[in-house]
N, C-alpha and C positions, 0 to 999 in steps of 0.2 A: 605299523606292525599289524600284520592280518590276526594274528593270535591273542587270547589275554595271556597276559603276564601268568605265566607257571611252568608246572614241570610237565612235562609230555612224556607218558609212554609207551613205546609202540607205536610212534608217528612215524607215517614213509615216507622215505628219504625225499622225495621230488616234493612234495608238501612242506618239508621243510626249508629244503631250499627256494621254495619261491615264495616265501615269505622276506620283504624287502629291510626287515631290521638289521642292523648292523652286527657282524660277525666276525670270527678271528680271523678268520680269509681275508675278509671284506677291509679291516685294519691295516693287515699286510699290505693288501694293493691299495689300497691309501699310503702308506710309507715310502710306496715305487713311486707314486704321483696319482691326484684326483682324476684323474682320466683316465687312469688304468682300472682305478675302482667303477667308475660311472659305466664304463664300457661293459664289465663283464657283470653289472648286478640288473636286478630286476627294470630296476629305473629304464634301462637300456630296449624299448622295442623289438630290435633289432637284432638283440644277440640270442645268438643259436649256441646253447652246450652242446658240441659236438664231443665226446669224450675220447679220450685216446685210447691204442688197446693197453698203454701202461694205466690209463687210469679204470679200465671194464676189467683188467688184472688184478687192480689191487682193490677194487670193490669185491671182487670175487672173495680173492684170501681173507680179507676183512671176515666179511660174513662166516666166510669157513671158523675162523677162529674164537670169534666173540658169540657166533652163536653155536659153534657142534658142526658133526654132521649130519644130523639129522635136520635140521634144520636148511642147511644147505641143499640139501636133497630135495626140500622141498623150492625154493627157488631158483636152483639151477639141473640144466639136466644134460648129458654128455653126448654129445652129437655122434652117431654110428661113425665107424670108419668102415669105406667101402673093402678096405684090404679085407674085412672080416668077412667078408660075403666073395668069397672067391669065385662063386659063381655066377653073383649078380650081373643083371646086364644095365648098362647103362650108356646115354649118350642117347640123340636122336637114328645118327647111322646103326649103329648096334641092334636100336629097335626093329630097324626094318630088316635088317639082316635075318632074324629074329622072325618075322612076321613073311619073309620070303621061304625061310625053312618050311614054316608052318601051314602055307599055303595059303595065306591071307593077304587082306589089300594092304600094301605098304605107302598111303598119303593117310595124311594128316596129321593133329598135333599129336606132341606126345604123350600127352593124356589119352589121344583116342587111339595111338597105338597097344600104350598098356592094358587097357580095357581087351583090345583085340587077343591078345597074346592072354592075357588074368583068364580068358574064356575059354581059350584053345587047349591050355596047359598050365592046369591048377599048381604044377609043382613047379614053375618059372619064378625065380627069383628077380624083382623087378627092380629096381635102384631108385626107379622116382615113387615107385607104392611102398617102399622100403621106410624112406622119408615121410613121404605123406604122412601113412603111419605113425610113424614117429612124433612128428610133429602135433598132431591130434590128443595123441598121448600126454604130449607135456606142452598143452597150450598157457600159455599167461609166464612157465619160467625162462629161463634167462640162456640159452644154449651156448655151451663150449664145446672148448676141441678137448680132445682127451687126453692129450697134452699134457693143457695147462689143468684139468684136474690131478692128473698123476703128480704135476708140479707143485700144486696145492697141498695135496698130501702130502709129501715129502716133508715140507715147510712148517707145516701142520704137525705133524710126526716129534720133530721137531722142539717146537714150541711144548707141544705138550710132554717130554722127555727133561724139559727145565724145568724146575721145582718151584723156585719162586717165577717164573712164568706162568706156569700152570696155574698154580693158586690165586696167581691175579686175577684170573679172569673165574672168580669161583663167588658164590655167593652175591651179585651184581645182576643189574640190569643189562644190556648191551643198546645200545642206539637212542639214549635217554637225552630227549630236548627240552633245553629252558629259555623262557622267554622272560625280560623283563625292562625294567625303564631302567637307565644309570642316571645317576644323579646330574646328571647333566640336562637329561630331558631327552636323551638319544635312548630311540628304541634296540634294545638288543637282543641279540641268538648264540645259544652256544649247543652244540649236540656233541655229549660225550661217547665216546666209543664203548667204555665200561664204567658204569656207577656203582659204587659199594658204599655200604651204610658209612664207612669214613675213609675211602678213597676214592680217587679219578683213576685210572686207567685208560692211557692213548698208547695204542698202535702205532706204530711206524716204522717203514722201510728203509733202506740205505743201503749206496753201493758202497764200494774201497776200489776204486778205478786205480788209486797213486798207489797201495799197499802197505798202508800205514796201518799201526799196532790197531785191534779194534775200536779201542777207548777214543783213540785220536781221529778214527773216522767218524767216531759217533757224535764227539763234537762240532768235528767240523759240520757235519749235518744241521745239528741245532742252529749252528751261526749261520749257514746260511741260508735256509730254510725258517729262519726266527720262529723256529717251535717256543722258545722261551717267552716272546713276546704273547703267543698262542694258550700258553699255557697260565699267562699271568691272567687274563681275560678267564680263562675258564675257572680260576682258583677264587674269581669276584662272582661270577656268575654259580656259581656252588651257595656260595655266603648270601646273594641275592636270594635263592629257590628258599634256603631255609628262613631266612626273612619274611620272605609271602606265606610261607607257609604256618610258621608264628602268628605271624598277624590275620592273616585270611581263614586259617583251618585248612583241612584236607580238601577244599573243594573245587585248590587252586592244583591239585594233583589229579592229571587226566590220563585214563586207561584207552585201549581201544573200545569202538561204540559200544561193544557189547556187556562192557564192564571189567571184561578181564584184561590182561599184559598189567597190571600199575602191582605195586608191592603190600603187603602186609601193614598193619597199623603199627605190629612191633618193629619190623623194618623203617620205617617211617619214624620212629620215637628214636631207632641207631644214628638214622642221619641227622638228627635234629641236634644233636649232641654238640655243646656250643665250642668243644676244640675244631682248629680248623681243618679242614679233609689234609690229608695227604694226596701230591698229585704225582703218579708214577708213568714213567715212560716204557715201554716193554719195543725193545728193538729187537727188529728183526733182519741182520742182513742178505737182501737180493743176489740171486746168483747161484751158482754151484755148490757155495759152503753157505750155509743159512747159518751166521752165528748167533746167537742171541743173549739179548744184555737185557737187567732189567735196571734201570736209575732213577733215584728218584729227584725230583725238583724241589729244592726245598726255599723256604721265606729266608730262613736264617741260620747260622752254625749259632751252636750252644757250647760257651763253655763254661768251664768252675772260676774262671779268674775273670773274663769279659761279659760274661754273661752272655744274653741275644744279640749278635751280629748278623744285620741284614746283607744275605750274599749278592754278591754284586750281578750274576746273572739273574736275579730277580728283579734287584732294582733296576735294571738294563730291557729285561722286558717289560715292567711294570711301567716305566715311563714310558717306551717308546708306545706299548697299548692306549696309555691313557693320551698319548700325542694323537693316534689315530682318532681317538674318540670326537676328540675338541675338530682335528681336522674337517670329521664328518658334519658335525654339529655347526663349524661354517661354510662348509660348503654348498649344504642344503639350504641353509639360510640367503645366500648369496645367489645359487642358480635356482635353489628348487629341484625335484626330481626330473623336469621334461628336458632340461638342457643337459649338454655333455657340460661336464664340469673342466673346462679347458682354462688351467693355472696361468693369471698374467705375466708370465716369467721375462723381464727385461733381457736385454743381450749385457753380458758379462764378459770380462775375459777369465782365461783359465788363470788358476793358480798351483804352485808347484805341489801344494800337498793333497792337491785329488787327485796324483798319478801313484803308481806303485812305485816302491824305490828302484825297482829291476830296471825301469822305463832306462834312466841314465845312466845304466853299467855300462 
């Protein structure tokens, strides 16, 4: 683990992630098989995050919603659309077209066209100076198509139009990382998308491709996407932060350098508070109707005749998390981080119960 054991706030994203402790991600692609994990973590050389545009999408909305937009504004910025410059010129042939009106030399780049033409005729609208421009303007943020801002909004709109959405994301950190040991001796990470002094708040997406009631698409997302497993990892790692933090003091709680992004010492006394967080899912469905759901995940149903009963998607995450853990804790022991972790899996034959029933209709 590059980090000490605590709570991070205001850590960026790419620093987080290249820190090689074991994470809810990282579990998951342990559950698919140890080579899928080795492959895509730090350990790995070799591998290149190349990101999709569904996944530069929904980093976008992310930030949109957990932090504002103002915030967003400051790290992304909306790339001009040429339609709006009805006049601009653009293209290398255009320039010269352009630069033969004008009664100038038409070689060379077309930087050294624009320059020709910016001289000739201050009031030329220029498509690559257009840019330039632009880009100088908003160096270091993140540029999109205007699109997918508009679409952002919409989404955004949205979310905050729900009441109990809304309010989830009120009174929290956004993008808050903990680091610590699990009892196993395996280093671990978890970055919540929103922390409150006594809840979790995770984002998340989903389509309805079949068109089933919402409730049933949202499940089905959890199943397959093993948010539940994700979310049981996060609900130990919550009870770990406040454990360092008991025992350590506040000095296991880190701001940005400058001292500020970390919370309040009364904020800090809310989380310490020994009931256990509540961990809440706030959905959001992809597409043309943006529905949204908020759920929450709980340990157990309570009731007046059985008292605490542990709900079974918890034990269902809970175990399969804690399977990933041990997995990890042998794997490393056995290859080490430099080797691909390639499972010695014997040849077997099939059996009738890993097919779906459909297979024999």
């Amino acid at each position: 683990m590059s980090h000490d054991p605590g709570l991070y706030f205001a850590m960026a994203e790419d620093e987080y992630h290249a820190d090689p402790a074991l994470s809810g991600s990282g579990v998951v692609d342990l559950l698919v098989s140890p080579l899928t994990f080795w492959i895509k973590s730090p350990f790995n050389p070799d591998y290149e995050d190349n990101p999709t545009n569904a996944q530069e999408r929904g980093n976008a909305f992310h930030d949109r919603i957990l932090e504002g937009r103002g915030r967003f504004e400051e790290l992304y910025a909306v790339r001009p659309e040429i339609d709006d410059y009805p006049e601009a010129i653009a293209g290398a042939e255009a320039l010269r077209i352009k630069c033969a009106d004008l009664e100038l030399k038409k070689s060379g780049s077309i930087a050294d066209l624009c320059a020709r033409i910016a001289e000739a005729d201050s009031e030329a609208q220029l498509w690559p100076l257009i840019m330039a421009e632009f880009e100088g303007e908003h160096a270091g943020k993140t540029i999109i198509k205007a699109e997918l801002d508009h679409d952002i909004e919409r989404q955004a709109r949205i979310v905050e139009m729900h009441e109990s959405a809304r309010k989830a994301f009120k009174g929290g950190w956004p993008e808050v990382s903990a680091f610590w040991i699990d009892e196993t001796g395996v280093p671990m990470k978890a970055r919540f998308d929103y922390l409150k002094a006594r809840a979790v708040v995770d984002l998340k997406t989903f389509t309805n491709s079949l068109g089933q009631p919402i409730d049933a698409a949202i499940a089905r997302a959890v199943a397959t996407y093993r948010y539940h497993v994700k979310a049981a990892l996060y609900m130990d790692a919550v009870e770990a932060a406040k454990a360092l933090i008991r025992d350590q003091g506040p000095d296991v709680v880190h701001g940005t350098e400058n001292g500020t992004g970390r919370p309040s010492v009364d904020w800090l006394e809310a989380f310490l508070d020994p009931m256990h967080h509540a961990f809440v899912f706030v959905f959001l469905e992809a597409g043309a109707v943006p529905n949204v759901r908020v759920r929450e995940f709980r340990r157990c149903v309570i009731s007046a005749k059985s008292g605490a009963t542990a709900n079974l998607y918890w034990q269902s995450g809970h175990a399969a998390y804690r399977q990933g853990v041990e997995l990890y804790r042998d794997c490393l022991a056995h290859y080490g981080p430099d080797l691909p972790w390639v499972a010695p899996e014997p040849m077997r034959p099939f059996v009738d119960e890993e097919f779906p029933i459909w297979m024999s209709e």
